[in-house]
C-alpha positions in Angstrom: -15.6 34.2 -14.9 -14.2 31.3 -16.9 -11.0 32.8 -17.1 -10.9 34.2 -13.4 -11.6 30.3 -12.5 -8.7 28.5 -14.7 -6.5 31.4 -12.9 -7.6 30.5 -9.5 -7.1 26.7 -9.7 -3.9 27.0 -11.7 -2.7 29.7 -8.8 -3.9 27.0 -5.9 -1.9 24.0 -7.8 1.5 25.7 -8.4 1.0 27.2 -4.4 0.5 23.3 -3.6 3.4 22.3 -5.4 5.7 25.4 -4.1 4.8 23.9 -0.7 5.4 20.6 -0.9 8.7 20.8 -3.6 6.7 19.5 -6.5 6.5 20.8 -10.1 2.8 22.0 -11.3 2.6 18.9 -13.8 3.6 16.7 -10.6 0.7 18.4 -8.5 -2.0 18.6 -11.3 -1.5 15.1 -12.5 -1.5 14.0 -8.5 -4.8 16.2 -8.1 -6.7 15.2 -11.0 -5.3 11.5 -11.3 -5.3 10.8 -8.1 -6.7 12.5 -5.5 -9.9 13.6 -7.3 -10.9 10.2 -8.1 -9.7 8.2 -4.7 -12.4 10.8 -3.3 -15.0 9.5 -5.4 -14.0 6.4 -5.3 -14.2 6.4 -1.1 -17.5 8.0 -1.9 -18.7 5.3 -4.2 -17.6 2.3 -1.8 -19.3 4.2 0.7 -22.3 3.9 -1.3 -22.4 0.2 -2.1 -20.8 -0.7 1.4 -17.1 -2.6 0.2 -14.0 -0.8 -0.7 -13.7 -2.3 -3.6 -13.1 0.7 -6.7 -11.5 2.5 -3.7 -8.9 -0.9 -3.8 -8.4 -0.9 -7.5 -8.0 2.7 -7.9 -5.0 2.2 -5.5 -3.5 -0.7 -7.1 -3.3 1.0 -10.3 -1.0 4.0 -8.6 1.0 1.4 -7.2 1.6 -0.1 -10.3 2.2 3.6 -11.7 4.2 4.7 -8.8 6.6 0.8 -9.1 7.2 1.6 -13.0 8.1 4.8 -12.4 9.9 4.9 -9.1 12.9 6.7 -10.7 11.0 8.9 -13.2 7.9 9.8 -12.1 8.7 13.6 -12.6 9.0 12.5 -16.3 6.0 10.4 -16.1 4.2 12.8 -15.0 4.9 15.7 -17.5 4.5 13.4 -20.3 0.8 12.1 -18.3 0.5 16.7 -17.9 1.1 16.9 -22.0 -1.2 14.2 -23.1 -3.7 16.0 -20.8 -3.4 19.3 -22.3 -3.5 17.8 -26.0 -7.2 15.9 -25.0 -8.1 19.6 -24.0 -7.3 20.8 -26.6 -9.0 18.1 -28.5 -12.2 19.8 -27.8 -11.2 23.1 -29.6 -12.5 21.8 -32.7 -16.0 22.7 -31.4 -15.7 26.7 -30.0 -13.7 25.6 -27.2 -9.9 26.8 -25.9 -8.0 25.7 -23.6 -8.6 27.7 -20.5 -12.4 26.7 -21.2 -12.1 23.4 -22.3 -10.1 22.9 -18.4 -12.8 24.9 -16.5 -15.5 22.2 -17.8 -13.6 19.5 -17.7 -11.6 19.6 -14.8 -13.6 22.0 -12.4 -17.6 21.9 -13.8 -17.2 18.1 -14.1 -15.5 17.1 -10.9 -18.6 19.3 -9.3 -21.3 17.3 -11.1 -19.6 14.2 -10.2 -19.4 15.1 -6.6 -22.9 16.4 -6.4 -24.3 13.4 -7.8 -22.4 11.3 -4.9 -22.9 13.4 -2.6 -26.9 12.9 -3.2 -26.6 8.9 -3.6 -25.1 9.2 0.2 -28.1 11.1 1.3 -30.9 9.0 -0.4 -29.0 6.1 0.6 
C-alpha cells in the first residue's frame, strides 16, 4: 500500500510536469511548497475571516520567485534535494524514503486538511 501510494503520486507529479513543460523537482517543489499550503492557507483565512496568512504565504513566493527569476529551475532542485535529505532524516528511526514521503507528504497534508475542513464546519 505504502509503496503503491509513493508510485501513484510520484506518477501524478511527473504527468503534471510532462503537461505543463516542467521538470518533477519544478512540479513537486510547486505542489508541496506552494500549492499545498496556499490551500490551507485560503482555508485558514476562511476560518478567521481576513486573508491575512493567505497574503504572507504569497509574498514569500514573490520574494522566491524575484531572487530567482533567472534560476528557479536550480532553485528549485536544490529546494527538491534538501527535501529528500529531511526525508531521509527520519530513516534513523525504521523509516525509508518511500515511507518517510507517504507520511509526510501524503498522510500529513490529509490530517491537515481534515482538521480545516472540520474548523469550516463547526465554524
Amino acid at each position: 500500500m505504502i509503496t503503491q501510494t509513493f508510485r501513484f503520486v510520484a506518477s501524478a507529479l511527473y504527468a503534471i510536469a510532462k503537461m505543463f513543460g516542467l521538470t518533477y523537482n519544478q512540479v513537486n517543489i510547486l505542489a508541496y511548497y506552494l500549492l499545498i499550503p496556499l490551500t490551507w492557507t485560503v482555508m485558514l483565512d476562511i476560518y478567521i475571516g481576513r486573508p491575512i496568512t493567505t497574503i504572507a504565504l504569497l509574498c514569500i513566493w514573490l520574494g522566491i520567485k524575484l531572487g530567482t527569476w533567472h534560476v528557479f529551475g536550480i532553485w528549485c532542485d536544490w529546494a527538491f534535494e534538501r527535501s529528500v535529505k529531511l526525508l531521509n532524516y527520519f530513516n534513523r528511526w525504521g523509516g525509508n524514503y518511500v515511507l518517510n514521503s507517504v507520511i509526510i507528504c501524503v498522510v500529513i497534508p490529509v490530517l491537515v486538511y481534515a482538521g480545516l475542513v472540520f474548523m469550516l464546519i463547526m465554524k
